[in-house]
C-alpha positions as CSV (number, residue, x, y, z in Angstrom):
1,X,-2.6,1.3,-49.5
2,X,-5.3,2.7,-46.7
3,X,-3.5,3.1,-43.6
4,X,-6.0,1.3,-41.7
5,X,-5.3,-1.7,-44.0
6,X,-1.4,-1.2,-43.5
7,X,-1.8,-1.1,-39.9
8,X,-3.9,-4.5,-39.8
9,X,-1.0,-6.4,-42.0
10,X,1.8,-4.8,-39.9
11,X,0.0,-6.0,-36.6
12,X,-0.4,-9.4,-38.3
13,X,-4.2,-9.2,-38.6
14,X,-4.6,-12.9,-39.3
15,X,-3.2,-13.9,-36.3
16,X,-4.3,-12.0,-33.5
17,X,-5.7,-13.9,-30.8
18,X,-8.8,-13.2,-28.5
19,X,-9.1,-11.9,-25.3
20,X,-10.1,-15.0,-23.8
21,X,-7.1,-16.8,-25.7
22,X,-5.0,-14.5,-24.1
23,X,-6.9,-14.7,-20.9
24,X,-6.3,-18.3,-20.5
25,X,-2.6,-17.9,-21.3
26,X,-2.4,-15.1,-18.1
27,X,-4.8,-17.8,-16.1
28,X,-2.1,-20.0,-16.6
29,X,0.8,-18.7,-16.4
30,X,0.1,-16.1,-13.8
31,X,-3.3,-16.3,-12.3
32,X,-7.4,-16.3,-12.8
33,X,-8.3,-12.9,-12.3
34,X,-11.5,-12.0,-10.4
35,X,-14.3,-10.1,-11.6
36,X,-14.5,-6.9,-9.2
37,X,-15.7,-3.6,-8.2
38,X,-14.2,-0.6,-8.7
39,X,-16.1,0.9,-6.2
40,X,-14.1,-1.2,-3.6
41,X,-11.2,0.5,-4.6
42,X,-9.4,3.2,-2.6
43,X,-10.0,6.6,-4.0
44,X,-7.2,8.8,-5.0
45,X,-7.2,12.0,-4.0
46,X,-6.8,15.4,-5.9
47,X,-5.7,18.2,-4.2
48,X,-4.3,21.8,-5.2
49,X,-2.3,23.3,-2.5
50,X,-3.5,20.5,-0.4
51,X,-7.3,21.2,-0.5
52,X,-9.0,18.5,-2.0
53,X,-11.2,19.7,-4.9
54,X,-15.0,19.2,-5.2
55,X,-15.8,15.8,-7.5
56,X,-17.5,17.8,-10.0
57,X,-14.5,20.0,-10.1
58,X,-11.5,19.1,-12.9
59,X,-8.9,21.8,-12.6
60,X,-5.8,22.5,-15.0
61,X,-3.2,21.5,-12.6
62,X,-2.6,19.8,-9.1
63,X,-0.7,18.5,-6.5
64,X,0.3,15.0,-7.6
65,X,-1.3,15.0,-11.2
66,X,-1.7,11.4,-13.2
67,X,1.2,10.2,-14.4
68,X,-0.7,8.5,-17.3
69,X,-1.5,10.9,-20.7
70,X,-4.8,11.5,-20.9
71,X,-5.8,13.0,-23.8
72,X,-9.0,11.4,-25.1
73,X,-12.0,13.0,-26.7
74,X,-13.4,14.4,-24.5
75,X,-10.8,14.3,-21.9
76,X,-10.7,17.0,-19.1
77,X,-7.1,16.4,-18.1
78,X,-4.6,14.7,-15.7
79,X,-6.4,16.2,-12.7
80,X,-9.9,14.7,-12.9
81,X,-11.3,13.6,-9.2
82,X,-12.8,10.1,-8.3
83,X,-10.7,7.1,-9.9
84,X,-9.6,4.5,-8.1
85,X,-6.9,2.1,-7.4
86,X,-7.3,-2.1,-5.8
87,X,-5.0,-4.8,-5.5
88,X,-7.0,-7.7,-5.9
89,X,-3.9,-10.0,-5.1
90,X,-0.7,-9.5,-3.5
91,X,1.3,-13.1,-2.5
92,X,3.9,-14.9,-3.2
93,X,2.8,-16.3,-6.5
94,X,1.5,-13.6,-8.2
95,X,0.6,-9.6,-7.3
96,X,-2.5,-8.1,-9.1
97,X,-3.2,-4.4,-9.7
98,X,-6.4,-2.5,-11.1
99,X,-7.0,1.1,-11.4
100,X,-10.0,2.3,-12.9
101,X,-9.6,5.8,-14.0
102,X,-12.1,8.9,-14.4
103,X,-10.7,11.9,-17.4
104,X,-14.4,13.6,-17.1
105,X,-15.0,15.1,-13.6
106,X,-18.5,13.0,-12.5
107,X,-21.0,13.4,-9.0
108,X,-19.0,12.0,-6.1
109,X,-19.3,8.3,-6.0
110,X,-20.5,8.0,-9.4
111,X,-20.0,4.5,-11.1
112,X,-18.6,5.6,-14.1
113,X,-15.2,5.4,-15.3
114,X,-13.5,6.4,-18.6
115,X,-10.6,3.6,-18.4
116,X,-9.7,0.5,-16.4
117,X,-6.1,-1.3,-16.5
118,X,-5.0,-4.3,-14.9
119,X,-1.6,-5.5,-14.4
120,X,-1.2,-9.4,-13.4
121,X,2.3,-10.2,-12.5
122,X,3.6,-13.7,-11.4
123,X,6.1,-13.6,-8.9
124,X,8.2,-16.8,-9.3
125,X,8.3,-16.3,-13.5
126,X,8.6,-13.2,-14.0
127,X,5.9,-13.3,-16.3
128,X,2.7,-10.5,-16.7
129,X,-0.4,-9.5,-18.2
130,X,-2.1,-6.3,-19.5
131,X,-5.4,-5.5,-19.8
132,X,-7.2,-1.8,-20.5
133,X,-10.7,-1.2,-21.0
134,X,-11.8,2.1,-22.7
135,X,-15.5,3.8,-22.8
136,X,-15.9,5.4,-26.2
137,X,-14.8,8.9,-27.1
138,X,-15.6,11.5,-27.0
139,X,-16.0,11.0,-23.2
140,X,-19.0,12.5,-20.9
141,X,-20.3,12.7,-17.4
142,X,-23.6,10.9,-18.5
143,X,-21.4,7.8,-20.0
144,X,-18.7,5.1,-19.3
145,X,-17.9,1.8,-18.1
146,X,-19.9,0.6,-15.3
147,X,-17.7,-0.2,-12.3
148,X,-19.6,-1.7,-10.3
149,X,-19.0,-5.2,-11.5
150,X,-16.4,-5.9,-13.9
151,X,-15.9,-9.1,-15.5
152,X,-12.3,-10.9,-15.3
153,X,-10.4,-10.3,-18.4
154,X,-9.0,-13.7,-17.9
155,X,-12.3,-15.8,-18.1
156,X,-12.2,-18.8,-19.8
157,X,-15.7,-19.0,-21.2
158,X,-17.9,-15.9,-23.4
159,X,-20.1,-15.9,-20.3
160,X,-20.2,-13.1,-17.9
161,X,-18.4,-15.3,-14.9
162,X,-21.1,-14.1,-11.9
163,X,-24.0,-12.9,-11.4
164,X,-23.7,-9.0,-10.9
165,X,-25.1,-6.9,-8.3
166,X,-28.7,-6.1,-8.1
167,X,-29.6,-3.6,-11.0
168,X,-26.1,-4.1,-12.8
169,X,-26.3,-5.2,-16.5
170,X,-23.7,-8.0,-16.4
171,X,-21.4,-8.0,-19.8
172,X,-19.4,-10.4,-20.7
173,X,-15.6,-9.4,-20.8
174,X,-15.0,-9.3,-24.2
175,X,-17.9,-6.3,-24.4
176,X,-15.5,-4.9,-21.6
177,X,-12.3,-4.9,-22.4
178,X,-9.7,-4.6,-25.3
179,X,-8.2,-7.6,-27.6
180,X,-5.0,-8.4,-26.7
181,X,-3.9,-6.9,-30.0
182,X,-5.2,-3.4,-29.3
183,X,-3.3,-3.2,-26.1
184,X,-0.1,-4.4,-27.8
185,X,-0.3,-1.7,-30.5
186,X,-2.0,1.0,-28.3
187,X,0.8,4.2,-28.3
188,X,2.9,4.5,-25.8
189,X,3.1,0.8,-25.4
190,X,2.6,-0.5,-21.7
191,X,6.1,-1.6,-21.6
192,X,7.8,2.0,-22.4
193,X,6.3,3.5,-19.6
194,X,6.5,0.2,-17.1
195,X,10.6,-0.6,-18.4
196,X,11.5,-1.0,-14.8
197,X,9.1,-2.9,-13.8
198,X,5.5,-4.1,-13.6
199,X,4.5,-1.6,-11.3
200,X,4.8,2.2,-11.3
201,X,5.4,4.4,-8.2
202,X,4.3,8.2,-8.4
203,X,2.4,10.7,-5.6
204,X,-0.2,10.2,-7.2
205,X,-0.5,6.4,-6.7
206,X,1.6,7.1,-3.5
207,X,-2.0,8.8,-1.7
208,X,-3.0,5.1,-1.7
209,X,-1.9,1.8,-0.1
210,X,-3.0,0.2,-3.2
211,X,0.4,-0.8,-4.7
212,X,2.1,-3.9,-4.7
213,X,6.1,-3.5,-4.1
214,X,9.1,-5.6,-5.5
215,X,11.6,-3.8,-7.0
216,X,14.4,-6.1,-7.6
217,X,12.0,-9.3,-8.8
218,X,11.6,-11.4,-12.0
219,X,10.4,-8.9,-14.7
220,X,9.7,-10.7,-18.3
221,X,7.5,-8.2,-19.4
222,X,6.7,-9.5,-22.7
223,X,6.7,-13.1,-21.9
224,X,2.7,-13.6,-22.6
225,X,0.4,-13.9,-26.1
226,X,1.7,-13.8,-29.7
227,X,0.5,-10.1,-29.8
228,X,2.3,-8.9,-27.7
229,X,5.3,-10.8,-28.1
230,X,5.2,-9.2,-32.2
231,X,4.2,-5.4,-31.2
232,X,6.7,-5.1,-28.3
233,X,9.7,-7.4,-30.7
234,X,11.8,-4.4,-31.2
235,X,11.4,-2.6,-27.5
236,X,14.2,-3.8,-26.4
237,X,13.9,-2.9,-22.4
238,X,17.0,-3.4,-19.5
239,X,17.9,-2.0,-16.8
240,X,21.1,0.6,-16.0
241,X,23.3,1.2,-12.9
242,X,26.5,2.1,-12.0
243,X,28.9,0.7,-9.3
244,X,27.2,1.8,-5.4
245,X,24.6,3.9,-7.1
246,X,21.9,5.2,-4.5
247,X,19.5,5.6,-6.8
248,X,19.5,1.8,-7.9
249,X,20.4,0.7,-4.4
250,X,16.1,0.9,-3.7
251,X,14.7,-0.1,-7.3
252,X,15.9,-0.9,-11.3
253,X,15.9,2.0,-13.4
254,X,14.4,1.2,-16.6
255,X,16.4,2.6,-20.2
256,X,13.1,3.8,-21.5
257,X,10.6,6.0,-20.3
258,X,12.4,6.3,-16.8
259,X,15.4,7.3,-18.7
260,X,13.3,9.6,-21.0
261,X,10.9,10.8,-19.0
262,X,10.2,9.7,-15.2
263,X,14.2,10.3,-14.2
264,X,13.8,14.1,-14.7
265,X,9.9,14.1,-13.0
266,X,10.8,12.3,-10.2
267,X,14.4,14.5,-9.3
268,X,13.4,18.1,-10.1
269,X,14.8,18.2,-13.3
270,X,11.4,18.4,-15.3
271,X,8.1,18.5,-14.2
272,X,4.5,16.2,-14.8
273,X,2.2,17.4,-16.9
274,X,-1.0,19.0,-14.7
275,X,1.6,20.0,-11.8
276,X,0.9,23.4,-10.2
277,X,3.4,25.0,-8.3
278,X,3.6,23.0,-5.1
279,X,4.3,20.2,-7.0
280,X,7.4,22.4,-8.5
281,X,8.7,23.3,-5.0
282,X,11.3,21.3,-3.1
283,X,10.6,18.5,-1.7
284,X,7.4,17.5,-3.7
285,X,9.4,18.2,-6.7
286,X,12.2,15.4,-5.8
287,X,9.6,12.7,-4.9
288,X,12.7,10.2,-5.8
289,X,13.6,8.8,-2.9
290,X,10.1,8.3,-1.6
291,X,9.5,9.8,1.6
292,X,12.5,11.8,1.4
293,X,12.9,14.5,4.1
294,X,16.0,15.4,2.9
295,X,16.7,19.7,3.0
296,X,18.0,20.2,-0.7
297,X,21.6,20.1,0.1
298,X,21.5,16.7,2.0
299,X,19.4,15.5,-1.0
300,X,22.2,16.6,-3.1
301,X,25.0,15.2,-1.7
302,X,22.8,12.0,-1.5
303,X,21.6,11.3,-5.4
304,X,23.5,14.3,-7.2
305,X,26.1,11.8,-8.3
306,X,24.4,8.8,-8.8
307,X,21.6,10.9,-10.8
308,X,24.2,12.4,-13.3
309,X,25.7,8.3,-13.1
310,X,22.2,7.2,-14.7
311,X,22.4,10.2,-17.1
312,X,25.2,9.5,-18.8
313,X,24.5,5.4,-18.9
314,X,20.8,6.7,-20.5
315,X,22.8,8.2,-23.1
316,X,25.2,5.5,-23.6
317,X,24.6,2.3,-21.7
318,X,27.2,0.9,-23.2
319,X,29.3,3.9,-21.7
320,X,32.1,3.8,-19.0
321,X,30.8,2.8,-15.6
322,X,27.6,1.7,-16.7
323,X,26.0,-2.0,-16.0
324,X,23.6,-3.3,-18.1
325,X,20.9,-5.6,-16.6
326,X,19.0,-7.5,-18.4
327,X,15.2,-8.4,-17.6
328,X,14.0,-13.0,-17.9
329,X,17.2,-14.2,-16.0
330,X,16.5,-12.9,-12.0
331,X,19.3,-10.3,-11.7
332,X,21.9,-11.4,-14.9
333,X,24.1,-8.4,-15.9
334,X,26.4,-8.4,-18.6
């Protein structure tokens, strides 16, 4: 059997819905999304020993790199200049995130970006969407998704919902951004990464004030559209702690990718891909706790402990110490 054909009857092909299926579903259950600019969004800086690096300039490694792989056709790396990060809502119903990123170093200001993602997360159900839009590989500095107006993902009609700015070619979303079932299936799934949560904290994010906070709230991340529901089935995410852990005292700690990955990045016990040197140096290197102006010692005595707690409970949650919480019922442990 062709492996493309395999794929389609593992991802249940014949049921896949449409992005505005989906879309209405998030409408619903979270909240309309607006069509935006990225443009209005708060640039994230790239700097290598602090200096900021010229827009046209991608280098090798940096400060506070992108946490997020980026290794498209194309791609020049996690240290490209010039993306951007917006919450377009922040309440008590729901908190809405969009970054639209650049992987090919572009003019400053330039409109085009390589890859936009939007989170929508309802407070009071726990509930949340994901939406990614891609420009097609192999990337270049003449190419990409226009940013300057992009349609809502959750639009309820084909139609592009508004009229666009002067001298923008208005598409309608689903020429935008990906079917439900592509995101679902894309590798690493959205959930591995985001297991403690909807949204991520890094320095790289960090430069911006664009990021919605609640660390402790209603988390079903897989709550939302029959794709994702059958792709994410077997990812079975929770949280971990231990009895008057510090490190869980400010935020969940997720058994996947923060076990496997983010734990060591954030505590000096591994480092992000595209770091240079400063980022390798105490105290950039333990950027868990945030703001921390700790000396190494103090940090020590601090998180030592309750960092070789989470460790051990990564290994084996099931292990001596170690609580189990489980994500769709606000805070229920076992």
């Amino acid at each position: 059997m062709k492996p493309v054909l395999l794929l389609l009857l593992l991802s249940g092909a014949g049921q896949a819905e449409t992005l505005f299926e989906y879309g209405r579903q998030c409408a619903e259950q979270v909240a309309e999304i607006p069509a935006f600019s990225c443009m209005a969004g708060e640039e994230i800086p790239i700097t290598v020993d602090g200096r900021p690096v010229p827009a046209t300039t991608a280098p090798a490694q940096c400060d506070r790199p992108s946490l997020l792989p980026q290794r498209d056709a194309g791609s020049q790396g996690q240290c490209v200049p010039g993306s951007r990060a917006l919450v377009l809502r922040d309440d008590k119903v729901a908190q809405i995130s969009a970054i639209c990123r650049k992987q090919v170093a572009r003019p400053a200001n330039s409109p085009l970006f390589d890859e936009i993602n939007v989170i929508s997360h309802s407070l009071k159900k726990g509930k949340t969407c994901w939406f990614t839009a891609k420009a097609k590989a192999p990337l270049s500095v003449g190419a990409g998704i226009d940013g300057r107006w992009v349609p809502s993902p959750s639009t309820l009609t084909h139609r592009a919902q508004a009229a666009s700015p002067e001298g923008v070619r208005a598409l309608p979303a689903d020429k935008v951004w990906q079917t439900p079932r592509q995101v679902a299936w894309s590798q690493p799934a959205c959930v591995n990464c985001h297991d403690s949560g909807p949204f991520m904290y890094s320095p790289y994010i960090a430069q911006t004030t664009q990021l919605p906070g609640d660390p402790f709230g209603f988390y079903e991340p897989k709550a939302i559209g029959a794709d994702f529901k059958k792709a994410w089935a077997r990812l079975n995410a929770f949280g971990i702690t231990t009895r008057g852990n510090t490190c869980t005292a400010c935020h969940r700690m997720g058994n996947m990718n923060s076990c496997q990955v983010a734990m060591d990045q954030s505590t000096g016990r591994g480092h992000q891909e595209g770091g240079d040197g400063w980022s390798k140096k105490f105290p950039q290197s333990h950027w868990m706790s945030p703001g921390n102006l700790h000396s190494k010692a103090q940090w020590d005595e601090q998180f030592s402990e309750s960092l070789k707690q989470l460790a051990a409970c990564c290994e084996n949650p099931q292990g001596a110490g170690c609580t189990r919480v489980e994500y769709g019922a606000k805070g229920a442990t076992r």
